[in-house]
Steps between C-alpha positions, in 0.01 A plus 500: 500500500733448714271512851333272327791211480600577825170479647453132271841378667385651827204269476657177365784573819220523704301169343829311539546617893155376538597156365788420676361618850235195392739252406679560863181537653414145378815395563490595857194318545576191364839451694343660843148263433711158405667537789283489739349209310847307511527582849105396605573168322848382645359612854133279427714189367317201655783200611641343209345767279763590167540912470642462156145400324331659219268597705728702686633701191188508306405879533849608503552344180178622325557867655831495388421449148225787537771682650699390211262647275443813618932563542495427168205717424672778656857430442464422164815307341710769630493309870713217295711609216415901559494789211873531410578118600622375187736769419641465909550146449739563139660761690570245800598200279715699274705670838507136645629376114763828520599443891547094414729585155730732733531284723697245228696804327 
């Protein structure tokens, strides 16, 4: 039984390695391909030409939401608040609420 769980968490460790080489993978891409596009476009600017168009931004933006997506895909809500966040955050505003009452006695 117990091969058994430790194979299953072998797997899901495994799954979850797999996921998050992907994420930075795509993440990787998209700063190393944008780039390059930045770059071509400030060095093509015809006279009198703005660099700070839509234009300009348009697939950063868009790929940034993908890339938005998939973070979150992989990341879950834990790449914001994280799995214990709620009881760190009492734990920080009651020491901050103990340090600041001290500080009066």
């Amino acid at each position: 039984m117990e091969n058994l769980d430790d194979q299953r968490r072998v797997e899901r460790a495994a799954k979850r390695v797999k996921a998050l080489k992907g994420f930075y993978q795509h993440l990787a891409i998209y700063l190393i391909v944008n780039s390059v596009l930045l770059i071509i476009k400030a060095r093509d600017l015809e006279p009198n030409e703005a660099f700070l168009t839509f234009s300009t931004f348009s697939t950063l933006i868009f790929w940034g939401l993908g890339l938005g997506i998939h973070a979150f895909g992989t990341f879950g809500t834990s790449a914001v608040f994280g799995t214990d966040w709620e009881e760190r955050k009492i734990r920080e505003l009651m020491d901050k609420d103990k340090e600041g009452s001290e500080r009066w006695e």
